[in-house]
C-alpha positions, -999 to +999 in steps of 0.1 A: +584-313-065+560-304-096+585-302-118+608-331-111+574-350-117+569-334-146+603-345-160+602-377-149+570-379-169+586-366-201+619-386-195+597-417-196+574-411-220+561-448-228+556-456-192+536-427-184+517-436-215+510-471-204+499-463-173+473-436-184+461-467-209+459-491-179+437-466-161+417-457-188+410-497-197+407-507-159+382-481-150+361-490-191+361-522-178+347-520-147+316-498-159+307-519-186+304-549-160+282-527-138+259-515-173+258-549-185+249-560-148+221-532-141+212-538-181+204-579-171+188-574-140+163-547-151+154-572-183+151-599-157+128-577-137+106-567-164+101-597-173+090-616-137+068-578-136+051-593-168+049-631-153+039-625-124+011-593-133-023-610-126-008-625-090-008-610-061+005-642-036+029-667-050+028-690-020+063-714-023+081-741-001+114-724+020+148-733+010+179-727+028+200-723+000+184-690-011+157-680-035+172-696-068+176-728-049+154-753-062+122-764-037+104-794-023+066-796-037+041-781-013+015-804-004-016-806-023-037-803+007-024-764+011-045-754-019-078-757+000-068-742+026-056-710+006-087-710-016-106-707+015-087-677+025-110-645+029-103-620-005-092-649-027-107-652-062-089-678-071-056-703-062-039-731-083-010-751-079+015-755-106+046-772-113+077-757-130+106-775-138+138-763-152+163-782-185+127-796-208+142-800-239+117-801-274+136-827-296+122-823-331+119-852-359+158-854-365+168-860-322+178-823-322+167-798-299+148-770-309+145-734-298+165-707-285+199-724-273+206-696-249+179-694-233+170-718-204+144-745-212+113-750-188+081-770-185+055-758-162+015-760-160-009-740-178-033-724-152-069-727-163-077-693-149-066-673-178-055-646-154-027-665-138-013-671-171+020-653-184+017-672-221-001-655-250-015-682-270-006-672-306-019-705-326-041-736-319-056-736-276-043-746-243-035-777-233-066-796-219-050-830-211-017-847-193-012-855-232-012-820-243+015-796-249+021-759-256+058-746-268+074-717-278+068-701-311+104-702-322+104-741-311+075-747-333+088-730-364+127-746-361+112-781-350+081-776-382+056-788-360+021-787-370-009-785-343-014-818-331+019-834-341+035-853-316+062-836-299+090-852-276+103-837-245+132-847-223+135-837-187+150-850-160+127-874-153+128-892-188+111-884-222+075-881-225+055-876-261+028-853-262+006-839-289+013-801-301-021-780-294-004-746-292+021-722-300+028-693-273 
């Protein structure tokens, strides 16, 4: 039996050939998925780990669509009652909304195309913060904005310019009192 597979190997030499190249390129491919996968999801966790270092509760609305789902507000009348929660130093609500785009002078957006755009609050407690302010201070008023480095050097904002962002909810100009 070995050696009628053995000729049957050398009588078709291409075919064997092919099929050793199939194998080869099936099984590549299917590690590289599952590096790149594992590669993503540990740069994905490292950087929520960063986000989320100086919280310990992150107290969100349910969704029934899953944890990526997008979720109703949580009333405001919550906060109090978490504040008053024994062991808490401190609680604050905060918004965060996905697709803000910064449009600079010209009506293009600016910033890192690949990356997802997002608006959310800065938390006064500096603890609850993942930005590092880099230039200028936080925002201090509804009128106030902080944005990405790289969106403030392709857009060639200055502190205090006034900056346009589009969300979903329509286009709002705010004043530039920060990089991050």
């Amino acid at each position: 039996m070995f050696l009628i597979a053995i000729k049957n190997l050398v009588a078709h030499k291409f075919r064997s050939l092919a099929l050793v190249l199939t194998v080869v390129l099936g099984v590549s491919f299917v590690v590289g998925t599952y590096v790149l996968t594992d590669t993503i999801s540990g740069v994905f966790d490292d950087i929520f780990t960063d986000v989320y270092s100086g919280i310990d509760v992150n107290v969100r609305h349910s969704s029934a669509l899953g944890l990526d789902a997008a979720r109703p507000p949580i009333p405001q009348s919550l906060l109090s009652k978490v504040e008053k929660v024994q062991g808490v130093r401190t609680a604050e609500g905060s918004i965060f909304t996905v697709g803000v785009d910064i449009i600079d002078a010209k009506g293009d957006r600016v910033g890192n195309p690949l990356a997802p755009s997002f608006g959310t609050t800065w938390a006064r407690d500096e603890a609850l913060t993942p930005f590092t302010l880099r230039m200028g201070r936080k925002p201090s008023s509804k009128t106030e904005v902080a944005i990405d480095a790289q969106s403030f050097g392709d857009g060639h904002f200055a502190l205090g310019d006034t900056i346009q962002l589009v969300t979903s909810a329509g286009s709002l100009m705010l004043s530039a009192q920060t990089r991050w």
